[in-house]
C-alpha positions as CSV (number, residue, x, y, z in Angstrom):
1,X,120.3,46.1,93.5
2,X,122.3,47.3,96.2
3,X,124.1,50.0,96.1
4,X,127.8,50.6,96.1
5,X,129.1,54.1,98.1
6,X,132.4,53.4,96.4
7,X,130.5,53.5,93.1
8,X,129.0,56.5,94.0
9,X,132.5,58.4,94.9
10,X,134.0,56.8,91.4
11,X,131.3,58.7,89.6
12,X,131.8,61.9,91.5
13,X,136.0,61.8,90.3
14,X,134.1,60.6,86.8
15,X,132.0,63.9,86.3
16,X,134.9,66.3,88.0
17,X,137.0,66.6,85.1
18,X,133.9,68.0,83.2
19,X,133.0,70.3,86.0
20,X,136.8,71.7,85.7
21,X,136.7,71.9,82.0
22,X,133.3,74.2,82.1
23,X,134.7,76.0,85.8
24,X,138.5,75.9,85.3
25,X,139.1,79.3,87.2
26,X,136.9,78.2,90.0
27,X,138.2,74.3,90.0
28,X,142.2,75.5,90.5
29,X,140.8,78.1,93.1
30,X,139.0,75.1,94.9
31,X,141.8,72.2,94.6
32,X,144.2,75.1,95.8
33,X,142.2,75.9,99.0
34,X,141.6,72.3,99.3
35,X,145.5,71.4,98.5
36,X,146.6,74.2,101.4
37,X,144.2,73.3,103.9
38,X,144.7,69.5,103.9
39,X,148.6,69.2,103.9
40,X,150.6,68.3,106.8
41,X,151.2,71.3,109.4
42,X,150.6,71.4,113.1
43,X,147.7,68.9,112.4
44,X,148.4,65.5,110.1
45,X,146.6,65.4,106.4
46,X,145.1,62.4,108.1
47,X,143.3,64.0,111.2
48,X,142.2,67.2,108.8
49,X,140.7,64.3,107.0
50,X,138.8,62.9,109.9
51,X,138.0,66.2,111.0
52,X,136.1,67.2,107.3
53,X,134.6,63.5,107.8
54,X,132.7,64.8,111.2
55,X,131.7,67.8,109.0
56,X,130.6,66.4,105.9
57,X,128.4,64.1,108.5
58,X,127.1,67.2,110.2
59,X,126.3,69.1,107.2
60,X,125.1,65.8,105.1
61,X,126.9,65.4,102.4
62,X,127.1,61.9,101.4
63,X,129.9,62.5,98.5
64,X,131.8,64.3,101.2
65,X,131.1,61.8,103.6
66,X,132.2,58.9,101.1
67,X,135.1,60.7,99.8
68,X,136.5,61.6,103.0
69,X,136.2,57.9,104.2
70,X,137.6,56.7,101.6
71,X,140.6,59.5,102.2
72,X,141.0,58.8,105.3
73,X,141.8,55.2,105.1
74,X,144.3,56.1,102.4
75,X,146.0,57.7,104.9
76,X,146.2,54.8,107.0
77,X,143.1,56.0,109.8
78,X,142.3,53.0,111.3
79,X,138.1,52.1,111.9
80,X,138.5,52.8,115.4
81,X,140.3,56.4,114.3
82,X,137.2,56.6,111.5
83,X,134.5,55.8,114.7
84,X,135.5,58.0,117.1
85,X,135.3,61.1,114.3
86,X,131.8,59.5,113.7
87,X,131.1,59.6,117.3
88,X,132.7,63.9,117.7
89,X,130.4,64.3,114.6
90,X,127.2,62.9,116.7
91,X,128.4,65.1,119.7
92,X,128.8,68.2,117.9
93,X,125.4,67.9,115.5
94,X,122.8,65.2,116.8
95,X,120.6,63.0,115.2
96,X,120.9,64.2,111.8
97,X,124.8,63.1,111.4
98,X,123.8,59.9,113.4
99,X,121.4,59.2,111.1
100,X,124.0,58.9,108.5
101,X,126.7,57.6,110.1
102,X,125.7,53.7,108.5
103,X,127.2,55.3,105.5
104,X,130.4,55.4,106.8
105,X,130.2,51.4,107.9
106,X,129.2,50.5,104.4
107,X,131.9,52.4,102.6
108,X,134.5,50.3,105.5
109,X,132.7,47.3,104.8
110,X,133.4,48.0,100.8
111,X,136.5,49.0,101.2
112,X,137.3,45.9,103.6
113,X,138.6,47.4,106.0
114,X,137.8,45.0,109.7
């Protein structure tokens, strides 16, 4: 059976409400520091976004990876926009983020974005 990134980023928002339930203090801490640093300021929500993708790839995260994919074309990053943060990502870290960039094709591909 093949499997489905998007499935995998549903069951992360599936399990977070339990995580905030047994870690509310450090949940509301987290979503505030994540709430501050993605909103619109100098830079756009949408290339913050981009920019946590080319981390998430460096550091290999796939839920971070998938998530911010995901995020990102919610926010109206076009593939090309999505590639070339792949590509900063290879520059900055190597093999290891090139390695999972397919990742990031198959959650376009599932999300159907052309």
């Amino acid at each position: 059976m093949e499997q489905k990134w998007l499935d995998f980023a549903n069951m992360v928002h599936e399990y977070y409400p339990k995580y905030q339930e047994m870690l509310p203090d450090v949940s509301k801490a987290w979503e505030g520091v994540r709430d501050a640093a993605y909103k619109d300021g100098a830079l756009s929500s949408k290339v913050k976004t981009l920019m946590a993708l080319t981390v998430a790839l460096a550091l290999g995260c796939e839920e971070c990876t998938v998530l911010t994919v995901k995020q990102s074309v919610a926010l109206n990053a076009t593939k090309e926009e999505i590639m070339e943060a792949v590509g900063v990502a290879y520059a900055m870290a190597g093999s290891p983020a090139h390695s999972r960039a397919w990742k990031v094709i198959k959650v376009l591909e599932e999300l159907g974005v052309e």
